[in-house]
C-alpha positions in Angstrom: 100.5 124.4 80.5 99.4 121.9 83.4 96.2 120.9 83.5 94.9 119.2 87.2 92.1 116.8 86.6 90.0 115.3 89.1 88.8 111.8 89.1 86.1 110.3 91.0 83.2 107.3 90.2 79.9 105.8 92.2 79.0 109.1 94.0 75.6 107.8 94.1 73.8 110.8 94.9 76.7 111.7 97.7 79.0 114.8 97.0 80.9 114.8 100.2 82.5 118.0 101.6 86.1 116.7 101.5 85.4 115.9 97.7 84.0 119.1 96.4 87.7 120.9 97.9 89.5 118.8 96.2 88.1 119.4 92.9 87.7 122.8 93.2 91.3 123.2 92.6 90.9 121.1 89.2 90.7 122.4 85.7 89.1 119.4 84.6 86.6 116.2 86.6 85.9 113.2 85.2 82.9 111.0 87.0 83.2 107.4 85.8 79.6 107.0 86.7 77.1 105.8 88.9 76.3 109.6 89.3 73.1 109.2 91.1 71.4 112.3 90.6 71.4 115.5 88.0 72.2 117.8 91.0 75.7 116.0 91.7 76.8 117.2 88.0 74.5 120.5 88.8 77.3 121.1 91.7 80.2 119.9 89.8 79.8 122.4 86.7 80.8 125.7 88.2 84.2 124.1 89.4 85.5 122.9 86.3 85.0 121.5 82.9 83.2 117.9 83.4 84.0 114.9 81.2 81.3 112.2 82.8 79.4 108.7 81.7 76.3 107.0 82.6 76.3 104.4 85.0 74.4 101.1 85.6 72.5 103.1 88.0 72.1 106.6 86.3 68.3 106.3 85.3 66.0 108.1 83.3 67.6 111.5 84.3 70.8 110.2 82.7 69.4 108.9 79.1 71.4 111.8 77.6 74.7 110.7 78.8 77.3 108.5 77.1 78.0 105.2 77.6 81.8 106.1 76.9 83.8 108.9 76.2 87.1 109.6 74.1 89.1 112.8 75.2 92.2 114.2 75.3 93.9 116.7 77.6 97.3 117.9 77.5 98.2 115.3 74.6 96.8 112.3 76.8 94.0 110.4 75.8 91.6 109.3 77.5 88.8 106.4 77.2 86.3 106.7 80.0 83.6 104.1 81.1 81.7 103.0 83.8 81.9 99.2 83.7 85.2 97.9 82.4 83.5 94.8 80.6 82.4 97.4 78.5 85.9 98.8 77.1 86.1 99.3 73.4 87.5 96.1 71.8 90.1 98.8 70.0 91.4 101.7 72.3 93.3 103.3 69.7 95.9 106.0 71.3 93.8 105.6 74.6 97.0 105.9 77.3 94.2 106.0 80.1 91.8 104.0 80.9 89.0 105.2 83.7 86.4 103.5 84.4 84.2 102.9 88.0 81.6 100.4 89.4 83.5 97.8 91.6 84.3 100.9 94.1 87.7 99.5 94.5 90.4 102.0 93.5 93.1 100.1 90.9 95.7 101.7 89.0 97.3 99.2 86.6 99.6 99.4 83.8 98.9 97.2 81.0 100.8 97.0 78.0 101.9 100.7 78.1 97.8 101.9 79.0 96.7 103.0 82.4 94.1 101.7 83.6 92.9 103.5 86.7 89.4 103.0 88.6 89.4 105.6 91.1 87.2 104.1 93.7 84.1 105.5 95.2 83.8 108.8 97.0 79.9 108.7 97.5 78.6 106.5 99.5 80.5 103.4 101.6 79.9 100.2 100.4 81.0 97.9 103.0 84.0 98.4 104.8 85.7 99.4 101.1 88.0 102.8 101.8 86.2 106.4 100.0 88.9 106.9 97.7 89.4 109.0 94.2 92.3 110.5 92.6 94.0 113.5 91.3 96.0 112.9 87.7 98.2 116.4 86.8 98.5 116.1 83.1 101.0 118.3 80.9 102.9 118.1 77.2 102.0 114.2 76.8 102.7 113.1 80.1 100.7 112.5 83.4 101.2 112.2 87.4 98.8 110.1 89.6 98.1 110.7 93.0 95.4 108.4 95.2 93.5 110.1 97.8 92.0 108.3 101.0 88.6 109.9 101.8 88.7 110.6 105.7 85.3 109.9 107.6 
């Protein structure tokens, strides 16, 4: 069975409309931090199963948040962070690699390992593009799609 996973990072506080329709069609989100606020994973829960970590920026609110996160779904494993300096010297099985903070979406193979930072969806920094992305996951194996946020 397929499983849909959304993928964003760096909402800071800013669920946008456009966002929250994509991910209602998910089975699973993962928020590579830089959250912002309790209520943004308040909104997220009743879509889908949440898989998030605390950002440089996630505060007091956020002290019960990991730093990192090892999952798998569908047979893929994932290693989530928010600041990739702060990847596990030893990723194991990890095939993915999420993580957020620069808002610049990157999807990079290395060494057989994704490594995908899906961007920022929250709020603009600069004259960056809102992006995220959508990964369909099944048996092992994974698709990646990159979304442009329209203002």
């Amino acid at each position: 069975m397929s499983k849909k996973i959304g993928i964003i990072s760096d909402t800071h506080s800013l669920l946008r409309p456009e966002v929250l329709e994509i991910l209602k069609g998910c089975d699973c989100i993962l928020h590579a931090g830089d959250i912002g606020k309790m209520e943004v994973l308040d909104a997220l829960r009743p879509l889908a199963s949440i898989y998030a970590v605390r950002g440089n920026n996630d505060t007091e609110w956020a002290k019960g948040l990991a730093e990192s996160l090892r999952f798998t779904i569908e047979g893929v494993e994932f290693f989530m962070v928010h600041n990739k300096k702060n990847v596990a010297w030893n990723l194991e099985n990890a095939r993915v690699v999420v993580f957020g903070h620069s808002h610049k979406y990157l999807e990079k193979m290395v060494d057989g390992r994704l490594w995908l930072n899906p961007g920022s969806c929250g709020r603009r920094r600069f004259d960056q593009e809102l992006t995220m992305a959508v990964m369909t996951v099944e048996n092992g194996s994974y698709q990646l799609e990159k979304i442009v946020i329209q203002e």
